[in-house]
C-alpha positions in Angstrom: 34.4 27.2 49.4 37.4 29.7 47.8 39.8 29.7 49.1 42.5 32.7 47.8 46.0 32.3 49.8 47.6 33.5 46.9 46.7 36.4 44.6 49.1 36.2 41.9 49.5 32.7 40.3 51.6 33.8 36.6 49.3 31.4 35.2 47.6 34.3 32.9 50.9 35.9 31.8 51.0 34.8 28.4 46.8 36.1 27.7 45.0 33.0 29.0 43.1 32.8 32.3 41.0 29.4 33.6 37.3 29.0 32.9 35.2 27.4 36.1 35.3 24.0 34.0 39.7 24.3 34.3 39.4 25.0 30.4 41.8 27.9 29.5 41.1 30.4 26.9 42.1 33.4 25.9 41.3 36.7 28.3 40.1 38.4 25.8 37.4 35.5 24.8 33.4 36.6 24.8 33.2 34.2 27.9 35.5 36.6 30.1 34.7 39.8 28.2 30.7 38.8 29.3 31.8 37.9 33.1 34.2 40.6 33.4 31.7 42.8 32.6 29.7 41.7 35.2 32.3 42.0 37.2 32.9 45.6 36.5 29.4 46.3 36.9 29.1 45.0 40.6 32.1 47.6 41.2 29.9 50.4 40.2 27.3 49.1 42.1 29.9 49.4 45.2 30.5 53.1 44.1 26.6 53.4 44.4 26.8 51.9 47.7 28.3 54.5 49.1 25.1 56.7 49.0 22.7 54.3 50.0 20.6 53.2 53.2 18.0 51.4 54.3 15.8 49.2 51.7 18.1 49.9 49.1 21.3 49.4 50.4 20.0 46.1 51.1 18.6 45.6 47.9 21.9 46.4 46.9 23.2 43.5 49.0 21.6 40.7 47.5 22.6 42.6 43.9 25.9 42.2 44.1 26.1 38.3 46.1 23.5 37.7 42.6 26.0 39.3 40.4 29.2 37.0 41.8 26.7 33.8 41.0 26.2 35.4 37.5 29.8 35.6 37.1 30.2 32.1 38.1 27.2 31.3 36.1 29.0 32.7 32.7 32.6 31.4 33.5 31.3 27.7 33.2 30.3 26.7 30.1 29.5 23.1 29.1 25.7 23.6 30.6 24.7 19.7 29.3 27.7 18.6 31.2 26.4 20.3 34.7 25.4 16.7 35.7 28.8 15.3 35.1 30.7 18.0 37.1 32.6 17.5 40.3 29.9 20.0 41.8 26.9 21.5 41.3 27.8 24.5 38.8 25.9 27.7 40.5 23.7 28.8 37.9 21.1 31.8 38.2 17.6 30.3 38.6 14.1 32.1 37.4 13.3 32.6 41.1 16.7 35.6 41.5 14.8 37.2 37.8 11.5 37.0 39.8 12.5 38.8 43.0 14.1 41.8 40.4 10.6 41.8 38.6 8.6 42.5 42.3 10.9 44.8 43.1 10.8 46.9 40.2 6.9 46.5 40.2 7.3 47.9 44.0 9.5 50.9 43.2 7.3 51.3 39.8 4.4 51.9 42.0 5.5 54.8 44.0 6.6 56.7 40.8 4.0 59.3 38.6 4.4 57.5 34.5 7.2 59.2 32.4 6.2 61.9 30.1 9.8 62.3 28.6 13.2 60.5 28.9 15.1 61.9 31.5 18.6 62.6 32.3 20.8 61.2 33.8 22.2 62.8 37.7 19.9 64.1 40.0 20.6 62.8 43.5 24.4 61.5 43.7 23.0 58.1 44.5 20.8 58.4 41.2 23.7 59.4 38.9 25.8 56.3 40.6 22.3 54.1 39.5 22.3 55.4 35.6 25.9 54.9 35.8 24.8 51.2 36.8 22.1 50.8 34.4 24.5 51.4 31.2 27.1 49.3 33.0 24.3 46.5 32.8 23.3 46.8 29.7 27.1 46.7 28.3 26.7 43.3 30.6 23.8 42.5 29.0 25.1 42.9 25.4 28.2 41.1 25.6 26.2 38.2 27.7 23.4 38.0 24.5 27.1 38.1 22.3 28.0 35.0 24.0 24.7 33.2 23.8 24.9 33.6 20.3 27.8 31.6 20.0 28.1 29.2 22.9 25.1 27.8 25.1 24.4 29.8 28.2 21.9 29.8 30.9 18.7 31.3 29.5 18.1 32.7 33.1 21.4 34.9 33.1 20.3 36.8 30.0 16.9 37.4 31.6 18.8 38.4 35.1 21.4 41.1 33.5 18.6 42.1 31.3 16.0 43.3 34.6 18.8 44.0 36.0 18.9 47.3 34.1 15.5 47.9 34.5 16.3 47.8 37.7 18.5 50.3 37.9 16.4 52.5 35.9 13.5 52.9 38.4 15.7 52.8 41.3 17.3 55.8 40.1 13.4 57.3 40.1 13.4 56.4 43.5 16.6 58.1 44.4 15.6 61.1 42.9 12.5 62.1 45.5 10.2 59.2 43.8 10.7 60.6 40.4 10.0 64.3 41.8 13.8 65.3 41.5 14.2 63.4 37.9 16.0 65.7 35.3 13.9 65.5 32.4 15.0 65.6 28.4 14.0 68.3 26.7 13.8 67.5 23.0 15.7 70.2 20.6 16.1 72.6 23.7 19.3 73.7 22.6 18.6 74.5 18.8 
């Protein structure tokens, strides 16, 4: 359980912050730039929020409880030493990448194929999900930065990485099922 009966704690005044292993490092370490991210992301997906209902405001939900076990996911490190911890380290497991996969294969159903890239805006809820989608692949790059210099749970780069994907289509969705979606229109400017 967290407990948070005080918010400011001076501990991170001199550039440090602690890791969910007690280790400090530096706040501007790949570890925290990769779960900050994260963090930033499930803001956006607040903003998004906003102009959602029904299936999808749930679906955004479970996102964001997902995103907060990615986050604690990313600020452990020390993976071979989960066993050895005071607790069971919350990791993301393949069944949270699963669930994204049949829901994309859901909303990917309703939707005609792409002909072109689109756009994106559309719908205000769509514009909030693009804004989402390049938030999580920001997530996703600095999480794949970090892999490739510490050990990380193979199922958080697959999560952030559907994740995206996610986004994408839902975006589809909250444009009339694709109907609304602002299409690219190569050299249209010239």
């Amino acid at each position: 359980m967290v407990v948070l009966n005080k918010i400011y704690t001076r501990t991170g005044d001199a550039g440090e912050t602690a890791l969910g292993n007690g280790a400090r490092v530096a706040k501007h370490s790949q570890r925290v730039t990769a779960y900050g991210t994260v963090d930033e992301l499930n803001s956006t997906i607040g903003l998004a929020r906003l102009h959602a209902t029904g299936d999808m405001e749930a679906a955004f939900s479970r996102i964001q409880n997902d995103l907060f076990d990615l986050g604690a996911d990313l600020c452990r490190p020390d993976m071979e030493r989960d066993a050895d911890a005071e607790y069971t380290p919350l990791r993301i497991v393949p069944s949270q990448v699963d669930r994204l996969e049949r829901e994309i294969d859901a909303m990917n159903g309703k939707l005609q194929p792409l002909r072109s890239f689109i756009l994106p805006g559309g719908s205000a809820l769509a514009a909030h999900l693009h804004l989402c989608r390049t938030v999580a692949r920001r997530a996703e790059r600095e999480t794949v930065a970090l892999a490739a210099i510490e050990g990380i749970n193979e199922s958080a780069v697959k999560y952030i990485n559907r994740l995206s994907d996610w986004f994408f289509v839902a975006g589809r969705i909250a444009n009339d099922d694709g109907k609304a979606d602002i299409l690219w229109v190569p050299g249209a400017n010239r």
